[in-house]
PyMOL Python script that loads the backbone (N, CA, C, O; Angstrom):
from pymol import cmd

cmd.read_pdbstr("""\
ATOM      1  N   UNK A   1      53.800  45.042 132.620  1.00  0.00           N
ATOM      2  CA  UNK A   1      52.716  44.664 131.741  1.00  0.00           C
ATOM      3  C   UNK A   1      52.199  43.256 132.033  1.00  0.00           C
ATOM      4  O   UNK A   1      51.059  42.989 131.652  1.00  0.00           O
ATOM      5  N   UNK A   2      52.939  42.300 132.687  1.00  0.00           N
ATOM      6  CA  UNK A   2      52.161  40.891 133.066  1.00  0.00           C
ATOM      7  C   UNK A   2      51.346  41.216 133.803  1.00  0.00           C
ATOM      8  O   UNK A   2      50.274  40.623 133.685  1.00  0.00           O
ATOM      9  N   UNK A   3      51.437  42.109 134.709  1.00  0.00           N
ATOM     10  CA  UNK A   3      50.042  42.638 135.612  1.00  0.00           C
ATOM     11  C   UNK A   3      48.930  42.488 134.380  1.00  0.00           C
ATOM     12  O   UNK A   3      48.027  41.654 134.327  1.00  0.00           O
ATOM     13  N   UNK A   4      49.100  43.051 133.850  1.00  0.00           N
ATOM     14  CA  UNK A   4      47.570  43.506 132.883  1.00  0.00           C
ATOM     15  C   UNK A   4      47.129  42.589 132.117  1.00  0.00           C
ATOM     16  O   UNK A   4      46.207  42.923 131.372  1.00  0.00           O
ATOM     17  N   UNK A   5      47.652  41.093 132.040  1.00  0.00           N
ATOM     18  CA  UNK A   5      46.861  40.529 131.498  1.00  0.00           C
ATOM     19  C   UNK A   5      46.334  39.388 133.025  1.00  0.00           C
ATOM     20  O   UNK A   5      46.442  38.167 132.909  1.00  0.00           O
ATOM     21  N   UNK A   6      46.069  39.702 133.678  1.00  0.00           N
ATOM     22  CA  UNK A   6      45.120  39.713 134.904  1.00  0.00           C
ATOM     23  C   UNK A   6      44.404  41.054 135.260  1.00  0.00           C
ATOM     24  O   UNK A   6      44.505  41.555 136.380  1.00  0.00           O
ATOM     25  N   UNK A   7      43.691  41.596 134.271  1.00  0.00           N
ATOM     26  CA  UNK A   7      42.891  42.390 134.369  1.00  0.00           C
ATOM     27  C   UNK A   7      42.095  42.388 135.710  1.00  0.00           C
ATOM     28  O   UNK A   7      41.818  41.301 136.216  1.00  0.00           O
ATOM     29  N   UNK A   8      41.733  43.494 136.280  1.00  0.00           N
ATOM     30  CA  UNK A   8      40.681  43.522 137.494  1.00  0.00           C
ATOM     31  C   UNK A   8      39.132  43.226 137.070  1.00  0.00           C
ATOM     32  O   UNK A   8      38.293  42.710 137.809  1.00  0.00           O
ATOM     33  N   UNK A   9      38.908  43.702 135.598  1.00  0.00           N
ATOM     34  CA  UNK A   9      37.740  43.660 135.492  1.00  0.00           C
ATOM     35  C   UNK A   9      37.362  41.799 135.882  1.00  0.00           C
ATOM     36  O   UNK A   9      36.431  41.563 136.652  1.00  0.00           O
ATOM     37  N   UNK A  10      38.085  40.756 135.336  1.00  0.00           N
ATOM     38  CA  UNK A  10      38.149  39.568 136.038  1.00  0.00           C
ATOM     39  C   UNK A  10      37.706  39.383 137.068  1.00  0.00           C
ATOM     40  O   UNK A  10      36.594  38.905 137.289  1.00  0.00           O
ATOM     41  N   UNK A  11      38.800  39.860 138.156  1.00  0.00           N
ATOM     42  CA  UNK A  11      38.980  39.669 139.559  1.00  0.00           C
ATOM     43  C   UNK A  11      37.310  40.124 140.101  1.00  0.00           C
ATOM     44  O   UNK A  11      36.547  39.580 140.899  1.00  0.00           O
ATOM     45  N   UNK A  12      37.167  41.495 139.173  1.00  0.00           N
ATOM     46  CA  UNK A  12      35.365  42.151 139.739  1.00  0.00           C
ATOM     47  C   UNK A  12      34.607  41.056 139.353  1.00  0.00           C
ATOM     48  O   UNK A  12      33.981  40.575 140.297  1.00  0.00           O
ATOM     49  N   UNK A  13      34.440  40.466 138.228  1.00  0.00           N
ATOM     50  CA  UNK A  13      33.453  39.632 137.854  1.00  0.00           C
ATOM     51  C   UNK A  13      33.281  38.497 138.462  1.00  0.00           C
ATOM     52  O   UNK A  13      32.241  37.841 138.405  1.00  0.00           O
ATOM     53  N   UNK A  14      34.517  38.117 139.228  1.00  0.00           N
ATOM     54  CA  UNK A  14      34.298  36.593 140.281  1.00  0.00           C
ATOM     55  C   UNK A  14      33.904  37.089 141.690  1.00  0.00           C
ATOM     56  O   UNK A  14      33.264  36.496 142.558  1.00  0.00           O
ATOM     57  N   UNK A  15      34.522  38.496 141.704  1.00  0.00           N
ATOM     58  CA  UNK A  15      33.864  38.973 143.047  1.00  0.00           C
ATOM     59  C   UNK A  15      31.689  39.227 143.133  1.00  0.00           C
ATOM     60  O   UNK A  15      30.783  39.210 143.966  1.00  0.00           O
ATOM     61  N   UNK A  16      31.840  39.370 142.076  1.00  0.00           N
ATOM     62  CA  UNK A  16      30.541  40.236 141.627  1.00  0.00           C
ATOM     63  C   UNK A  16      29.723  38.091 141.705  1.00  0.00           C
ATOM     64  O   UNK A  16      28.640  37.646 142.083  1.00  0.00           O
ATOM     65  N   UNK A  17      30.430  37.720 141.383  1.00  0.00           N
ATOM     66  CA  UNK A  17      29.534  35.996 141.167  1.00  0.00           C
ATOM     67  C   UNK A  17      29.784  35.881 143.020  1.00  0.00           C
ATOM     68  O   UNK A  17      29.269  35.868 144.138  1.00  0.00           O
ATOM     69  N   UNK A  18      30.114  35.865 142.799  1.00  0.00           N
ATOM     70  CA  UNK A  18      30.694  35.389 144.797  1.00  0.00           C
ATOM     71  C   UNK A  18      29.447  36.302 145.596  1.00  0.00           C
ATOM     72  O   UNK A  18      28.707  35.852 146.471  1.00  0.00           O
ATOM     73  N   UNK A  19      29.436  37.190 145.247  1.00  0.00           N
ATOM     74  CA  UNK A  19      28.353  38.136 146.212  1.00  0.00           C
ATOM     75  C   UNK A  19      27.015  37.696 146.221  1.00  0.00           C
ATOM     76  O   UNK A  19      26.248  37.598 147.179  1.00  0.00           O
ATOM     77  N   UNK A  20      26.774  37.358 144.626  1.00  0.00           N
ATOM     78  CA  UNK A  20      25.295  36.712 144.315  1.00  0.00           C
ATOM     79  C   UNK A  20      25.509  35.710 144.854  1.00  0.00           C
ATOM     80  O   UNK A  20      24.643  35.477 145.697  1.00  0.00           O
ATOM     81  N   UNK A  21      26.474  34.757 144.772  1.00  0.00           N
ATOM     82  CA  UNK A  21      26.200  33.279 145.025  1.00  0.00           C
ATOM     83  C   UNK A  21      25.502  33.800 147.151  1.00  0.00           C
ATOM     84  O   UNK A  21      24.469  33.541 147.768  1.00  0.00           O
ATOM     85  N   UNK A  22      26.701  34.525 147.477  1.00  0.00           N
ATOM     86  CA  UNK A  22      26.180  34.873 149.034  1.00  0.00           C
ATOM     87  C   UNK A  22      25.082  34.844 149.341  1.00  0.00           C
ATOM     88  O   UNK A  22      24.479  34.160 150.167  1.00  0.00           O
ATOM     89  N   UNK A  23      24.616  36.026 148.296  1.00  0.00           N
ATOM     90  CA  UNK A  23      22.993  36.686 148.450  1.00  0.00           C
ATOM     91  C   UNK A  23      22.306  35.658 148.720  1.00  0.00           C
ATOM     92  O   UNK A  23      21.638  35.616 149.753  1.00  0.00           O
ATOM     93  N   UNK A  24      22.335  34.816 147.992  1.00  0.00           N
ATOM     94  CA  UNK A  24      21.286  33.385 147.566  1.00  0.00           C
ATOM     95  C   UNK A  24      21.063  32.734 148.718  1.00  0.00           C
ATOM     96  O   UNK A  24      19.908  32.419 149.005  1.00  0.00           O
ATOM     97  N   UNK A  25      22.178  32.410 149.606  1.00  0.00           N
ATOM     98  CA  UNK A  25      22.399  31.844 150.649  1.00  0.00           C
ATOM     99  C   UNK A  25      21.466  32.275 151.817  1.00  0.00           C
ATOM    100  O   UNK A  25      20.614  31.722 152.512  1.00  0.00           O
ATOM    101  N   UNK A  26      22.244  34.035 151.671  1.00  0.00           N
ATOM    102  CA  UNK A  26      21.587  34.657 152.546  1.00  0.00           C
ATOM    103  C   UNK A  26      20.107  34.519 152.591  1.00  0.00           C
ATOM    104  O   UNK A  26      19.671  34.021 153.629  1.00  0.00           O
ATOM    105  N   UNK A  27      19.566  34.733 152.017  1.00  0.00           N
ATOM    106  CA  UNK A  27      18.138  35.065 151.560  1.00  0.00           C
ATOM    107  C   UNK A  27      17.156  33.529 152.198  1.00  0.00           C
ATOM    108  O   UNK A  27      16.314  33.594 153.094  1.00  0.00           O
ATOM    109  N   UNK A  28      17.484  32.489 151.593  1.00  0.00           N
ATOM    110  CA  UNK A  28      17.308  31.217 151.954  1.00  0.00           C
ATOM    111  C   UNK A  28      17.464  31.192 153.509  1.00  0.00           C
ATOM    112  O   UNK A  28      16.594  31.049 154.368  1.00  0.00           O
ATOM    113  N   UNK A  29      18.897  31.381 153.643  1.00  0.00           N
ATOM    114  CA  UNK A  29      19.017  31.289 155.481  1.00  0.00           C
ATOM    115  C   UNK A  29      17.973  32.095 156.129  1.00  0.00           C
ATOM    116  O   UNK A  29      17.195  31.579 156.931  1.00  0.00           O
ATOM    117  N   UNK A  30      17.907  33.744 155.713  1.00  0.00           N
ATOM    118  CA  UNK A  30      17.129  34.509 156.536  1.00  0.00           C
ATOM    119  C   UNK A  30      15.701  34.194 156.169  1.00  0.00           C
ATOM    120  O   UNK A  30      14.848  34.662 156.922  1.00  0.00           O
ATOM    121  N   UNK A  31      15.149  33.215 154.757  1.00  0.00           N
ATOM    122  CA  UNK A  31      13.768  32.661 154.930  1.00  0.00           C
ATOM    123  C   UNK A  31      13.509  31.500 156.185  1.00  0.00           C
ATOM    124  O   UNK A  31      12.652  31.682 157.050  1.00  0.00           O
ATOM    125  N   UNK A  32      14.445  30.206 156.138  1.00  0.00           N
ATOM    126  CA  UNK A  32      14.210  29.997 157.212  1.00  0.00           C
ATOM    127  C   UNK A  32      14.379  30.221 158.738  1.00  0.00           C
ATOM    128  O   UNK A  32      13.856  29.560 159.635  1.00  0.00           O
ATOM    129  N   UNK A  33      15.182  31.244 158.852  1.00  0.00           N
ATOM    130  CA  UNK A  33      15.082  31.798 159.877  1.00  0.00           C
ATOM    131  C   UNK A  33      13.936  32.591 160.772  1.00  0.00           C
ATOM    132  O   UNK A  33      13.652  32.688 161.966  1.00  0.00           O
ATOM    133  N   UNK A  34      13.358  33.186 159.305  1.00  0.00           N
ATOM    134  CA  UNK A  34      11.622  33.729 160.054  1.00  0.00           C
ATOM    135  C   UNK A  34      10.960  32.728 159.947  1.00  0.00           C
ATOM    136  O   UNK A  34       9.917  32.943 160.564  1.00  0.00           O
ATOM    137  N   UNK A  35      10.945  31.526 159.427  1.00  0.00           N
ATOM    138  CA  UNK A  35       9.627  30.800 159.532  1.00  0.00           C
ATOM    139  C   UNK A  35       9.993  30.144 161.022  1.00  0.00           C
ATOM    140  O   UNK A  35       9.137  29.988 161.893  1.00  0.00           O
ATOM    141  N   UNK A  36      11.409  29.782 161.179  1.00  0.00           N
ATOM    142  CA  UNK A  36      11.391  29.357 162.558  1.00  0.00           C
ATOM    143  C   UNK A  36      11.088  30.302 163.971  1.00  0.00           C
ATOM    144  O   UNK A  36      10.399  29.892 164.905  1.00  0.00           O
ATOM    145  N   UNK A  37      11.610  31.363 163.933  1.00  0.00           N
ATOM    146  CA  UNK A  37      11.172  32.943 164.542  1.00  0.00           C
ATOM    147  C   UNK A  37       9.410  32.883 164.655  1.00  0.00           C
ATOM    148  O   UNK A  37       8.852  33.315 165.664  1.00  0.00           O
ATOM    149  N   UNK A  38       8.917  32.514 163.924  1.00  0.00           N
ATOM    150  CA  UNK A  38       7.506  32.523 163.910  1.00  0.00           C
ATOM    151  C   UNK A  38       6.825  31.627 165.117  1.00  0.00           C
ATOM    152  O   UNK A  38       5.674  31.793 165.519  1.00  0.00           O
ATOM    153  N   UNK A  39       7.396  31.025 165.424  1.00  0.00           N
ATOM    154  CA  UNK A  39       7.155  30.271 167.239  1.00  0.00           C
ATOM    155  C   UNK A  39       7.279  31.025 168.486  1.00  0.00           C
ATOM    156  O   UNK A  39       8.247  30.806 169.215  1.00  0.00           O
ATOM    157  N   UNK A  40       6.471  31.817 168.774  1.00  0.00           N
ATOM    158  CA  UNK A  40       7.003  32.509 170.035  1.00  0.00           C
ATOM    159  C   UNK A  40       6.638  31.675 170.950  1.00  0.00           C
ATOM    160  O   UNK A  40       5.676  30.912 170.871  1.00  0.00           O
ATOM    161  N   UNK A  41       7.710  31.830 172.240  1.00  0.00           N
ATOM    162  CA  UNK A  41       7.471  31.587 173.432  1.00  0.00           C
ATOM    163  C   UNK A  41       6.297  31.568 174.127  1.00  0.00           C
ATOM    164  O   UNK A  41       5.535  32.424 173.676  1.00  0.00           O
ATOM    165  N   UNK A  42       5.775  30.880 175.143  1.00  0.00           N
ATOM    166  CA  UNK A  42       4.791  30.667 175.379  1.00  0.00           C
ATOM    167  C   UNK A  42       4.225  31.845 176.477  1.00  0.00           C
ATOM    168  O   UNK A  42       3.082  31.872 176.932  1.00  0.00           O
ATOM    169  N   UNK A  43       5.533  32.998 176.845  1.00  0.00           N
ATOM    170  CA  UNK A  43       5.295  34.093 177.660  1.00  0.00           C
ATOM    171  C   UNK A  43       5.250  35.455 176.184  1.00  0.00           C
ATOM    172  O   UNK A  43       4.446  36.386 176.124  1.00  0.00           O
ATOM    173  N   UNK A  44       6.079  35.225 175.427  1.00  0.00           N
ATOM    174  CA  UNK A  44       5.653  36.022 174.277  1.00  0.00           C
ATOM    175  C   UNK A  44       4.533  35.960 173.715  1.00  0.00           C
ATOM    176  O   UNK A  44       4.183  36.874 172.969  1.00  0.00           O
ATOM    177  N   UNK A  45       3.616  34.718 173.982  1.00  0.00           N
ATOM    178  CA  UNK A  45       2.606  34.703 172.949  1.00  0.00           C
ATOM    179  C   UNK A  45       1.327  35.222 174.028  1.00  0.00           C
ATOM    180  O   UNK A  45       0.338  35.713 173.484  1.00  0.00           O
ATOM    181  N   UNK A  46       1.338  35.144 175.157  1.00  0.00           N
ATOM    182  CA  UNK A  46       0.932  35.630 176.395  1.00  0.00           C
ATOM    183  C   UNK A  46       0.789  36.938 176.397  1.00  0.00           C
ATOM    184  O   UNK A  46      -0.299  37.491 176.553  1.00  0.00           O
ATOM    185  N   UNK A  47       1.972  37.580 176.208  1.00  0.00           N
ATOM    186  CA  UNK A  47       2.199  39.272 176.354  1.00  0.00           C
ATOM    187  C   UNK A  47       1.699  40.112 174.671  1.00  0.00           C
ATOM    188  O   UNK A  47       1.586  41.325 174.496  1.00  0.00           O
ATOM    189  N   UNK A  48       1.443  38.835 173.470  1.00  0.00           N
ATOM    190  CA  UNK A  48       0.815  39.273 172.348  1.00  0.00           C
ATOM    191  C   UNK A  48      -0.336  39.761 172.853  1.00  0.00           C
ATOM    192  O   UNK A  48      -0.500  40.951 173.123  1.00  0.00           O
ATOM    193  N   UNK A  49      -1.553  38.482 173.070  1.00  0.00           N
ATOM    194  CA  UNK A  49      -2.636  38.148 173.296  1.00  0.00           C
ATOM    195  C   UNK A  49      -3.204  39.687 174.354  1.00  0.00           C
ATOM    196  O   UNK A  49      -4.205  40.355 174.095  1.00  0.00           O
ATOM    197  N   UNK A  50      -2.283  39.928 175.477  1.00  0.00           N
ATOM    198  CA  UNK A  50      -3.030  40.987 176.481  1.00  0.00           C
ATOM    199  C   UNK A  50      -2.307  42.545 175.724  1.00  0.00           C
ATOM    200  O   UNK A  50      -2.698  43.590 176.245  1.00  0.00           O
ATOM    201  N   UNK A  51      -1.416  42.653 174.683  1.00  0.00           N
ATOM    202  CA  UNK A  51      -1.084  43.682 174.271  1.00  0.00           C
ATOM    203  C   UNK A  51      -2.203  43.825 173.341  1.00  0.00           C
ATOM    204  O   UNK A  51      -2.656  44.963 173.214  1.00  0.00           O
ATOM    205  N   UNK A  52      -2.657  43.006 172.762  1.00  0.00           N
ATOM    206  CA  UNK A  52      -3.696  43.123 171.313  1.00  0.00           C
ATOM    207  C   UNK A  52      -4.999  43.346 172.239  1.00  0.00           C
ATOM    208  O   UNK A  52      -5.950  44.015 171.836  1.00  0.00           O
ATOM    209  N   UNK A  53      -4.976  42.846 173.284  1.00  0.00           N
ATOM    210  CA  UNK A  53      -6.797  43.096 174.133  1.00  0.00           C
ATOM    211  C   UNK A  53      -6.418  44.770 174.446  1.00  0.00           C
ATOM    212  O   UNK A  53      -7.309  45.573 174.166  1.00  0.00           O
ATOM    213  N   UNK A  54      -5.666  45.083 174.776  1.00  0.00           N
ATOM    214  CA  UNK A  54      -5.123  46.216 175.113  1.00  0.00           C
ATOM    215  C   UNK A  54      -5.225  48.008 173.688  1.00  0.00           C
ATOM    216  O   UNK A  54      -5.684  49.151 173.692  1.00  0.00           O
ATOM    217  N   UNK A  55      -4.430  47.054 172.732  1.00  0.00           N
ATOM    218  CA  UNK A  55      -4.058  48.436 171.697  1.00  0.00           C
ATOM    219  C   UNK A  55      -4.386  47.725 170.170  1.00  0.00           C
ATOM    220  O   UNK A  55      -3.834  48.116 169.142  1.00  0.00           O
ATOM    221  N   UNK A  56      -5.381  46.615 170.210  1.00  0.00           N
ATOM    222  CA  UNK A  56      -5.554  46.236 168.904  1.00  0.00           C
ATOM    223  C   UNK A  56      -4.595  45.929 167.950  1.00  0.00           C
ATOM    224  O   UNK A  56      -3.706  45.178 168.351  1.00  0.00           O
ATOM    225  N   UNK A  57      -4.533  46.272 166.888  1.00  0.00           N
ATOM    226  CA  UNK A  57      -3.802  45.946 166.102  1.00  0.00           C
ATOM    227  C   UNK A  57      -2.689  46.891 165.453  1.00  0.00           C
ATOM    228  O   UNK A  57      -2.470  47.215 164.285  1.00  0.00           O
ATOM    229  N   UNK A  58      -1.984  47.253 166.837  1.00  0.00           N
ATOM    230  CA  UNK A  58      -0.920  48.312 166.801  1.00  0.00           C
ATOM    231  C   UNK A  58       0.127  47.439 166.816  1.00  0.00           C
ATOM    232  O   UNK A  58       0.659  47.245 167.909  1.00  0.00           O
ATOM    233  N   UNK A  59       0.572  46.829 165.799  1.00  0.00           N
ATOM    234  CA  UNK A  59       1.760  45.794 165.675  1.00  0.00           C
ATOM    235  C   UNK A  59       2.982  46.395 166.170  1.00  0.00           C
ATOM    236  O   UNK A  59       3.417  46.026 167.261  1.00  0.00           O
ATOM    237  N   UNK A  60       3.662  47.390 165.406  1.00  0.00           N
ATOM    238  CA  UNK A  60       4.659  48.308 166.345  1.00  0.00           C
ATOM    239  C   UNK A  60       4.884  48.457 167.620  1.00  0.00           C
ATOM    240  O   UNK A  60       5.973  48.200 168.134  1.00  0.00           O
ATOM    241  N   UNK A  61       4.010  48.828 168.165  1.00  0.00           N
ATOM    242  CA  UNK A  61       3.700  48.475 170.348  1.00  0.00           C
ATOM    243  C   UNK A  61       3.701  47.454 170.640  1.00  0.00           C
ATOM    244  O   UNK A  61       4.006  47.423 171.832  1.00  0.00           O
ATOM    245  N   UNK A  62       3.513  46.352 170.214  1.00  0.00           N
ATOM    246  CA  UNK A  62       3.230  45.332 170.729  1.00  0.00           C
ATOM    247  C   UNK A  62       4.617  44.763 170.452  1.00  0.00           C
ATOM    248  O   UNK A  62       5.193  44.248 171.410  1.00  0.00           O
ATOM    249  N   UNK A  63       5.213  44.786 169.300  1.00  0.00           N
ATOM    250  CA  UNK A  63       6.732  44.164 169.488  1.00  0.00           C
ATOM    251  C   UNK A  63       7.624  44.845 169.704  1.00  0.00           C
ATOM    252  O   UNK A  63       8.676  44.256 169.454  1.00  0.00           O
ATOM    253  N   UNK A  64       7.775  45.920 170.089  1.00  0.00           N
ATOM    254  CA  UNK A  64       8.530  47.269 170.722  1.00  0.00           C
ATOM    255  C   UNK A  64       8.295  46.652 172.142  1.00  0.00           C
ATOM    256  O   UNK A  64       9.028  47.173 172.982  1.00  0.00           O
ATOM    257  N   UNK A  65       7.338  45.530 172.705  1.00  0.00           N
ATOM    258  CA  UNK A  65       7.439  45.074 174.240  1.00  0.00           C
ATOM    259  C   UNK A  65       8.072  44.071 174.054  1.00  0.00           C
ATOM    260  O   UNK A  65       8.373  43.523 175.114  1.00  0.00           O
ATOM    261  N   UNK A  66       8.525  43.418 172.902  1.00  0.00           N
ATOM    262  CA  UNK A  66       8.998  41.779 172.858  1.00  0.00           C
ATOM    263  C   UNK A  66      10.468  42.166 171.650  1.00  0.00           C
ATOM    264  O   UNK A  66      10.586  42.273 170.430  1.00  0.00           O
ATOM    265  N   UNK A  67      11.392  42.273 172.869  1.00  0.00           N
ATOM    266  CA  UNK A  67      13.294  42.117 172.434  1.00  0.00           C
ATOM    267  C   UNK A  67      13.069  41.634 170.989  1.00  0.00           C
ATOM    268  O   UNK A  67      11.974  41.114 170.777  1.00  0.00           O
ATOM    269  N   UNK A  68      13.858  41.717 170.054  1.00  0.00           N
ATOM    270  CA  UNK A  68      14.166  40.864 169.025  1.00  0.00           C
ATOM    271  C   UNK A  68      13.078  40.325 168.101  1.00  0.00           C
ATOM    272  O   UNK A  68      13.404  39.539 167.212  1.00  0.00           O
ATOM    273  N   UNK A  69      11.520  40.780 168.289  1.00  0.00           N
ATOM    274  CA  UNK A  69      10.477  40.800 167.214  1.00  0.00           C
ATOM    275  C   UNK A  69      10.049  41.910 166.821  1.00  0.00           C
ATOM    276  O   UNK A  69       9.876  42.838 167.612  1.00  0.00           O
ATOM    277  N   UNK A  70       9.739  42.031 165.188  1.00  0.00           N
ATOM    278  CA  UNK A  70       9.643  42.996 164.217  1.00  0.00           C
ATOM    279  C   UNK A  70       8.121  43.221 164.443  1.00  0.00           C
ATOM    280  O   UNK A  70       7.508  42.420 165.148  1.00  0.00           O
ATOM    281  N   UNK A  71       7.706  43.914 164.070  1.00  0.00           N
ATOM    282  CA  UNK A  71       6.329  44.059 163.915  1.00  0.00           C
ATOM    283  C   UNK A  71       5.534  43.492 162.824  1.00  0.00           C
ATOM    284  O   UNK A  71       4.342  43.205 162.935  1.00  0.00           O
ATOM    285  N   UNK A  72       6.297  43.329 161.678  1.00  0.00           N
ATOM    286  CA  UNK A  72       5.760  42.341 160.930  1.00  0.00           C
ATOM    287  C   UNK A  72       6.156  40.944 161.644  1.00  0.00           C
ATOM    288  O   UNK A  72       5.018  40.585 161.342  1.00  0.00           O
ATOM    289  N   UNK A  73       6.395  40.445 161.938  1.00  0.00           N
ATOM    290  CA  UNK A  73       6.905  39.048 162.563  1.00  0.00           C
ATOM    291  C   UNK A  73       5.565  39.030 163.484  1.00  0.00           C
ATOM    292  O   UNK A  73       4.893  38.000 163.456  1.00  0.00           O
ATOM    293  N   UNK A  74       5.165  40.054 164.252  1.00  0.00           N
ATOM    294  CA  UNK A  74       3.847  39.670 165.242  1.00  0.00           C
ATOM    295  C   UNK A  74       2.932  39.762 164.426  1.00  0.00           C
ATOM    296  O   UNK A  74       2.446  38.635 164.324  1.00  0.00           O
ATOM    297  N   UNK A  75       2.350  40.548 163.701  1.00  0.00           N
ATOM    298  CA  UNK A  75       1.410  41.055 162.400  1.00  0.00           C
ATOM    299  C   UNK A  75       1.272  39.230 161.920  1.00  0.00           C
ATOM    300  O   UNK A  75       0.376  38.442 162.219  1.00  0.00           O
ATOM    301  N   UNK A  76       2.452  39.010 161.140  1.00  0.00           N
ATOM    302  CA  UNK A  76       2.021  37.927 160.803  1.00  0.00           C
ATOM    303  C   UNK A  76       2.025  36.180 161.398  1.00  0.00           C
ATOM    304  O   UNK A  76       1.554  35.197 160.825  1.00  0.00           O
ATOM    305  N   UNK A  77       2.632  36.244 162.543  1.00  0.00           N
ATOM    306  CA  UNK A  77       2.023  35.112 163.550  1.00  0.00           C
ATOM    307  C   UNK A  77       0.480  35.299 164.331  1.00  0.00           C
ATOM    308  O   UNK A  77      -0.201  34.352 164.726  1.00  0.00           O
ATOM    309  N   UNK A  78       0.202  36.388 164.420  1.00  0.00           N
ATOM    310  CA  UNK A  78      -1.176  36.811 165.057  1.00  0.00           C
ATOM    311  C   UNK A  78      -2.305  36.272 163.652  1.00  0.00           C
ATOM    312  O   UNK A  78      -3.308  35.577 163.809  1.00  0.00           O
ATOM    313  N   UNK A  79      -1.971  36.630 162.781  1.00  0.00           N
ATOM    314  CA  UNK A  79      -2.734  36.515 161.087  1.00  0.00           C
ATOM    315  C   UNK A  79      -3.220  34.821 161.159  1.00  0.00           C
ATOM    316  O   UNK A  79      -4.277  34.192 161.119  1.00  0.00           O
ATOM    317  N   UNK A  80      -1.689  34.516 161.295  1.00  0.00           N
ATOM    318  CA  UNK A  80      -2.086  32.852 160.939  1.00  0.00           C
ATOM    319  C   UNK A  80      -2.617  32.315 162.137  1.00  0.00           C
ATOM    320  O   UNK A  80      -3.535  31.510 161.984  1.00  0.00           O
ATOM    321  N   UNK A  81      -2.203  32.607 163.465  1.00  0.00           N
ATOM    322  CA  UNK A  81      -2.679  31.703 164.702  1.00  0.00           C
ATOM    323  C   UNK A  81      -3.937  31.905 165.055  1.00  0.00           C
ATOM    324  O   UNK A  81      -4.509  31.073 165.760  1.00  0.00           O
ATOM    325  N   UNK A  82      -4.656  33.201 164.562  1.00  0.00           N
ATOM    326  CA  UNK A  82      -5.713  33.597 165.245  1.00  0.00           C
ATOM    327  C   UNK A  82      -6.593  34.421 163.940  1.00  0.00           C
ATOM    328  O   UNK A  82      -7.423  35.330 163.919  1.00  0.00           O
ATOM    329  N   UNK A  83      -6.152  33.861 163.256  1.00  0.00           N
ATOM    330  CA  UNK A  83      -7.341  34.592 162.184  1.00  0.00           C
ATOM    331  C   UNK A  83      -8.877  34.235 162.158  1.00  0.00           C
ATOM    332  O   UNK A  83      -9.407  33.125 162.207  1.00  0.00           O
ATOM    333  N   UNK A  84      -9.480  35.575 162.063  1.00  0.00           N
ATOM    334  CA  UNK A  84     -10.755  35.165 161.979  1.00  0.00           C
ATOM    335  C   UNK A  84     -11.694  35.294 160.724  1.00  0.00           C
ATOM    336  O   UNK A  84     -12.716  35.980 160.693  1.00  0.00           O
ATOM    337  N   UNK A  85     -11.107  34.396 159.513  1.00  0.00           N
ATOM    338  CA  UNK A  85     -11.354  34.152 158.114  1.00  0.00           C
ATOM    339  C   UNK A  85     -12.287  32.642 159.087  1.00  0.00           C
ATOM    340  O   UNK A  85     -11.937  31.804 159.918  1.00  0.00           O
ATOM    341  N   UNK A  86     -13.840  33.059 158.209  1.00  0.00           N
ATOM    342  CA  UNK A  86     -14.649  32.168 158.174  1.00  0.00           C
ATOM    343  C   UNK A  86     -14.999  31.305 157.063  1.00  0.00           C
ATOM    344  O   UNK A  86     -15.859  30.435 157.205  1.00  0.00           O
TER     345      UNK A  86
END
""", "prot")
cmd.dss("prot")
cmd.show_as("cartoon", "prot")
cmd.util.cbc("prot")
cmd.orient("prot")
């Protein structure tokens, strides 16, 4: 019976704070991680430019040619670098 007054539901509830506290982290890290990701290479931004003269605004194809970028990740570096909002 000394077991039981160290209930698990405890042990869940610091686990359950620990996960959020993670999340938080996570989330933050993986924000700045895309804003830095948002710099392509100067041969990636090359192979954007003649994929988009090529298939328009087929974001999917175009980073399906470039390792390790999402299609939103090109979608939205193409948006900001080259938008044509007048």
């Amino acid at each position: 019976m000394a077991e039981s007054e160290y209930s698990s539901s405890e042990n869940a509830s610091m686990d359950s704070n620990s996960i959020v506290n993670f999340s938080k982290l996570d989330f933050t890290e993986d924000q700045s991680k895309q804003d830095l990701e948002l710099q392509l290479s100067e041969d990636e931004e090359t192979l954007v430019i003649r994929m988009f003269n090529l298939v328009g605004e087929r974001w999917g194809l175009i980073a399906g040619r470039i390792p390790g970028r999402t299609a939103e990740e090109i979608e939205k570096y193409w948006n900001t670098r080259y938008s044509t909002s007048q």
